[in-house]
N, C-alpha and C positions, 0 to 999 in steps of 0.2 A: 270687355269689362275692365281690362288693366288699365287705359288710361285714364280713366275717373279714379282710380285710386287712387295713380300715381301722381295724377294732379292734385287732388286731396293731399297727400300725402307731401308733395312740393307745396302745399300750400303755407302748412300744419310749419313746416320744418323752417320757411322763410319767416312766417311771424314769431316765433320763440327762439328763433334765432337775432333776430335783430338784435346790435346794443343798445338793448333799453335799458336805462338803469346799472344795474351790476349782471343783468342774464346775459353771458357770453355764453357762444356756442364754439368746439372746437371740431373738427372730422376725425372720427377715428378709422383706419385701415385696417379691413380684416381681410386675410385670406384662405381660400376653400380649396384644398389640395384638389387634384384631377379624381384621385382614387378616389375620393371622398365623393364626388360628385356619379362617379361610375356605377356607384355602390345599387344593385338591384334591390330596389323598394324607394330609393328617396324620391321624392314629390315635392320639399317646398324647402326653401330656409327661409327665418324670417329672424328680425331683431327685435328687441325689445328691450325694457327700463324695468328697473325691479318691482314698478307696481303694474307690470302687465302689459303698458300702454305699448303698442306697433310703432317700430321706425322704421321696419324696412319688409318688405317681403316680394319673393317669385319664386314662381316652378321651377322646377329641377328642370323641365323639358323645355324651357325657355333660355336656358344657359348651353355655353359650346361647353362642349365637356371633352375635347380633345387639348385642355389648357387649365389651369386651376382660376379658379374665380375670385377675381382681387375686386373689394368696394368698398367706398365709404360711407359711413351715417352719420350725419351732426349731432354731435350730444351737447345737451345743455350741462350747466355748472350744477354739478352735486349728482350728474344721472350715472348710473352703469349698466353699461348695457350687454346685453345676452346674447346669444345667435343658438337658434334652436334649429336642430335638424329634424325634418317631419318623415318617418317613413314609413310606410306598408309593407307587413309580412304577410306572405301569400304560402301556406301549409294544405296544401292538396285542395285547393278551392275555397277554401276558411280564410276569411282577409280580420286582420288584425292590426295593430300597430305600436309601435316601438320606439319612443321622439326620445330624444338629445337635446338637451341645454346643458350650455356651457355660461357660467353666469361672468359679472366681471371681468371682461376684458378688456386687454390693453392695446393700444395704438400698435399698429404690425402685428396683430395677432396672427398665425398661423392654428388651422384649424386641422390635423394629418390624419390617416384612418391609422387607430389604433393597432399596432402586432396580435392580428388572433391564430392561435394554431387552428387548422381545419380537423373538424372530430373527426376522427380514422379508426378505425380495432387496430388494436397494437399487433405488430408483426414481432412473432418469438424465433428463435433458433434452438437446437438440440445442441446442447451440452456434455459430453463423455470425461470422465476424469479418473484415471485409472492410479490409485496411492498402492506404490509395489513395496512389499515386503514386513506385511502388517500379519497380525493374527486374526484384526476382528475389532467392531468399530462398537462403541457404546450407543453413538448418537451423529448424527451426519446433518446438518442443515448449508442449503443454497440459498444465500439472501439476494433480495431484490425480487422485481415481479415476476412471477414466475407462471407458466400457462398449465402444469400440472404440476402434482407431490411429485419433490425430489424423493427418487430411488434408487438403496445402494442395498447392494450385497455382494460375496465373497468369493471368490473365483482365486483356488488354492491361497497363495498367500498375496494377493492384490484383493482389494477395496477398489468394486466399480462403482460409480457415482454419476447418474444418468436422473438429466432435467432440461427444462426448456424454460431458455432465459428471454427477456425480452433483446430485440434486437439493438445493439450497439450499447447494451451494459457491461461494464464489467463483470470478472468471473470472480466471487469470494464466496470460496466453500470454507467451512468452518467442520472442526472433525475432532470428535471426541474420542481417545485410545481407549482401549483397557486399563482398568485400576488408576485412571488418569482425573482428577477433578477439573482441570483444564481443558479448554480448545484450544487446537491449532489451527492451521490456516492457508490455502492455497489461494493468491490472487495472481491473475493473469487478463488481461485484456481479450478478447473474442478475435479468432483469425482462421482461416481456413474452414477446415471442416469442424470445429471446436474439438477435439479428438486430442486430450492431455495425458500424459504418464509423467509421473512422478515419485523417486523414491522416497520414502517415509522420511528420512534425515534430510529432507530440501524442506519440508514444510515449513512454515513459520512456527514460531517454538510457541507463542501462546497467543490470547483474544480477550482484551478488556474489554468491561464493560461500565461504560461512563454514564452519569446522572446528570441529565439535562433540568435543571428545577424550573417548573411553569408557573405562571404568577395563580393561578386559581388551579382545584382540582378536574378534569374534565377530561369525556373521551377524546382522545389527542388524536387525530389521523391524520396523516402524510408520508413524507419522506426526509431523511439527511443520506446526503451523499458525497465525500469524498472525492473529489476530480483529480485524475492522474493523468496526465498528456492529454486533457480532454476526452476523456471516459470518467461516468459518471460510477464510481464503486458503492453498490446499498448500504449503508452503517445502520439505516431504521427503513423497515419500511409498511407501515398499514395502512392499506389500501379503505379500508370503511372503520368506521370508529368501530371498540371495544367495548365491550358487557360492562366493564367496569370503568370509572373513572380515577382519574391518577393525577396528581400534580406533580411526578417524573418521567422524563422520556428517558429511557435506558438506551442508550445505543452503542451496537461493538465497536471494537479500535482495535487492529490488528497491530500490536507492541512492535515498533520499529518501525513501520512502517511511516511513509511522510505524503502528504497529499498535497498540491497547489493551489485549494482554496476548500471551502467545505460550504456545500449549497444544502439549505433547510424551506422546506414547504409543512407549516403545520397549523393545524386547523382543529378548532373545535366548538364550531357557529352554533352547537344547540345549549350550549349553558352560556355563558358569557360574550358568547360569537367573537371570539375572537381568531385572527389569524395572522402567521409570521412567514414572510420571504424574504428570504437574505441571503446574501453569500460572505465569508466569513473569512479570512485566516483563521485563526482560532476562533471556537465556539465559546459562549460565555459559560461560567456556570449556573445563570438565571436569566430566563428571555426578561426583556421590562417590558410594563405597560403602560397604558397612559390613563390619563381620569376621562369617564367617557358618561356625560348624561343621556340616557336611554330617552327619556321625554322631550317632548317640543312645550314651546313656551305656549305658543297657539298652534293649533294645525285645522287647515280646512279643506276644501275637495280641490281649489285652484293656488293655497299658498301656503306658505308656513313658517316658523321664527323659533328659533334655540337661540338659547343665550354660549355663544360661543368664549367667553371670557369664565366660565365653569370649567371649560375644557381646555383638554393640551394637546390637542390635535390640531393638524396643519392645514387640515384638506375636510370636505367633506360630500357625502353622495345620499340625495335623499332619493326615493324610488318609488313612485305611484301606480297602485296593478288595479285592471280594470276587471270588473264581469261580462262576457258578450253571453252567457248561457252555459247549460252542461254540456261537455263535450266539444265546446270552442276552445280556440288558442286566448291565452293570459295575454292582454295589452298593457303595457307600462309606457310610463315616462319617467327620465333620469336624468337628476340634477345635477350637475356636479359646480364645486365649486369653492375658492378657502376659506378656511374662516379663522386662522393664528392671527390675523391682525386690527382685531372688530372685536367690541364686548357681543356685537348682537348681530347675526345673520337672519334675513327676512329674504324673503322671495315671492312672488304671484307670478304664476305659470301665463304665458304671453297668451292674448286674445285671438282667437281664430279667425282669421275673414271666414265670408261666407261659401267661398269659391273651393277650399278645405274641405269642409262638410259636406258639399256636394260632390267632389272626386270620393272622398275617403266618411262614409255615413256613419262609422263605427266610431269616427271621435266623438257624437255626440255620448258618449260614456265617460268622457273628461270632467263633467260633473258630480260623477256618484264613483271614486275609487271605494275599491275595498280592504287596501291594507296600504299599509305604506312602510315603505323598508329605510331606517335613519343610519349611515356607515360615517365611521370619523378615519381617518389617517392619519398616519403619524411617519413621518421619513424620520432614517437615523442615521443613513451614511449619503454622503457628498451631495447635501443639499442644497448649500447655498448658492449654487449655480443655476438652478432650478428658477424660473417664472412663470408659474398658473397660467397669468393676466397673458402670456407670449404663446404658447403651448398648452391650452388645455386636454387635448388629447389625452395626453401622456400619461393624464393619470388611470383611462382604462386600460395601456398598457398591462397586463399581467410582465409581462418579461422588463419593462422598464422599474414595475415598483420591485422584482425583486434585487435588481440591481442597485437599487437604492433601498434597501435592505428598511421593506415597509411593516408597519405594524396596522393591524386592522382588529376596529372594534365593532359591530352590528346589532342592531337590533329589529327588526321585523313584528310588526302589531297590525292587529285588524281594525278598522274604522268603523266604528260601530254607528247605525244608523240614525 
């Protein structure tokens, strides 16, 4: 069935390529990393033009996938074109699927598998920290994630202090005297058997607490963390958002103390959806944000159009979730793609051959999504080196956007029928 397509397909591409008139055609080069291709689930890439129309497509199983896959497609004058990855999630027998477009690309595009951590249960260690020559402690806290309640009590005149830290944290206990309004403070990096004695007069003499101001009030959760020789020290850390909402993050600072960089992950998607990765010298006194329209101009089941010149975001991710039934796995498709240099971003999600449908029967729900999720980006440090159109991966990078210290705004809506 592939050479009738492909001859179609040669067909299509020799007559709209001709120079007739002013349609020139030039070849653009894309490349498909090895990883990328290895990936269990992928079945097709295919290219496409932003009203949907096919310029290129094959099976994953049709490619050597011991090399990355270099090709080209003739685009005509004024097209841009996309390369979508097709793949199949298989969840205990339940087949679903999960496609990738990457819109706008440019000539040498590299397409690389994104940095994901593998979900793992976090590995803790046990913590002992013994403060000799004390009376008696008002209040005792161990920050960072912790796998049970720190507990401390009295043993003549030493303060034990026993908890389980996650593994390769640093150790900041924070410790309140008698008659003291103040915390002090033991940090030490994790070694041996974690087993610490320390006389009262070595502690750090106090523990500020600094105000982080948030652009909107909201349950804030994540983390700031301090790095010292590459250990990560807690200065904030909430693991699920809070009862109440705030628009300051308070986080300690142990007076004196100096750190090599200070890394922030904060989140708070159910009001404003917004979220902050950065790594810092210094923290600012106010994260910023950016102006972000929650609506699309139009939106329909295979395309969709904001007006990107309302916005000040760089980048952006729309995200289409499907129904296969109760108790099935959720199918998406995900856009990505910029939009800082365009009054108006438009897209139609690329037409399926027929031979798709018959491997993988669950795309026929590509017609009827049920929600669609609109995200903007915004990079704030060392950008201008950065090309989309070269690199589109990189923006699912989690580890690359916070090194480029990103700002994220979201909004997620149902599609009503």
């Amino acid at each position: 069935m592939n050479k009738p397509f492909c001859y179609r397909h040669l067909c299509i591409v020799l007559l709209v390529c001709l120079p007739i008139g002013t349609v020139l055609c030039q070849p653009l080069q894309i490349t498909v990393d090895r990883a990328v291709l290895e990936q269990e689930g992928l079945k097709a890439l295919m290219v496409s033009n932003q009203y949907g129309v096919l310029r290129y497509f094959t099976f994953q199983h049709k490619l050597e996938t011991d090399s990355a896959h270099v090709f080209s497609v003739m685009r005509r004058r004024g097209e841009e074109l996309a390369l979508t990855l097709v793949s199949e999630e298989d969840r205990d027998g339940l087949f679903s699927f999960s496609n990738t477009t990457y819109t706008r690309l440019k000539d040498g595009a590299r397409v690389r598998l994104p940095n994901k951590q593998p979900a793992t249960r976090p590995a803790f260690e046990t913590v002992n920290l013994s403060v000799e020559g004390i009376r008696g402690a008002q209040d005792v806290k161990l920050l960072g994630p912790l796998g049970k309640r720190t507990a401390y009590s009295m043993s003549g005149t030493n303060l034990e202090i026993g908890g389980l830290l996650r593994e390769g944290s640093g150790i900041l206990a924070l410790i309140q005297l008698p008659d003291e309004d103040k915390y002090r403070y033991y940090m030490n990096s994790m070694e041996g058997d974690n087993r610490f004695a320390v006389p009262v007069q070595q502690l750090g003499d106090s523990v500020a607490y600094r105000r982080l101001e948030m652009p909107y009030a909201g349950r804030w959760e994540g983390q700031i963390t301090g790095m010292q020789d590459g250990v990560p020290y807690y200065l904030f850390f909430q693991p699920r958002p809070p009862s109440s909402k705030s628009g300051i993050v308070r986080y300690a600072w142990p007076v004196g103390e100096r750190f090599d960089s200070l890394q922030l992950r904060l989140t708070a998607l159910e009001e404003e959806g917004s979220a902050y990765f950065g790594t810092y010298d210094e923290l600012p006194d106010r994260l910023p944000s950016f102006r972000f329209v929650e609506e699309f101009s139009s939106l329909e089941s295979k395309g969709f159009t904001f007006a990107a010149a309302e916005e000040e975001g760089d980048y952006y991710a729309v995200s289409y979730y499907y129904s296969l039934g109760e108790g099935m796995p959720i199918p998406s498709w995900h856009v990505w793609g910029p939009s800082n240099d365009r009054d108006t971003v438009d897209f139609i999600l690329p037409d399926l051959p027929t031979e798709l449908f018959d491997m993988m029967p669950e795309l026929n729900e590509v017609v009827a999504p049920i929600a669609v999720d609109k995200t903007g980006f915004r990079c704030t440090r060392n950008c201008e080196a950065y090309i989309y159109g070269k690199d589109p991966a990189a923006l699912q990078d989690k580890d690359w956007r916070f090194n480029h210290n990103f700002v994220t705004r979201r909004k997620l809506r149902d599609i009503e029928e």
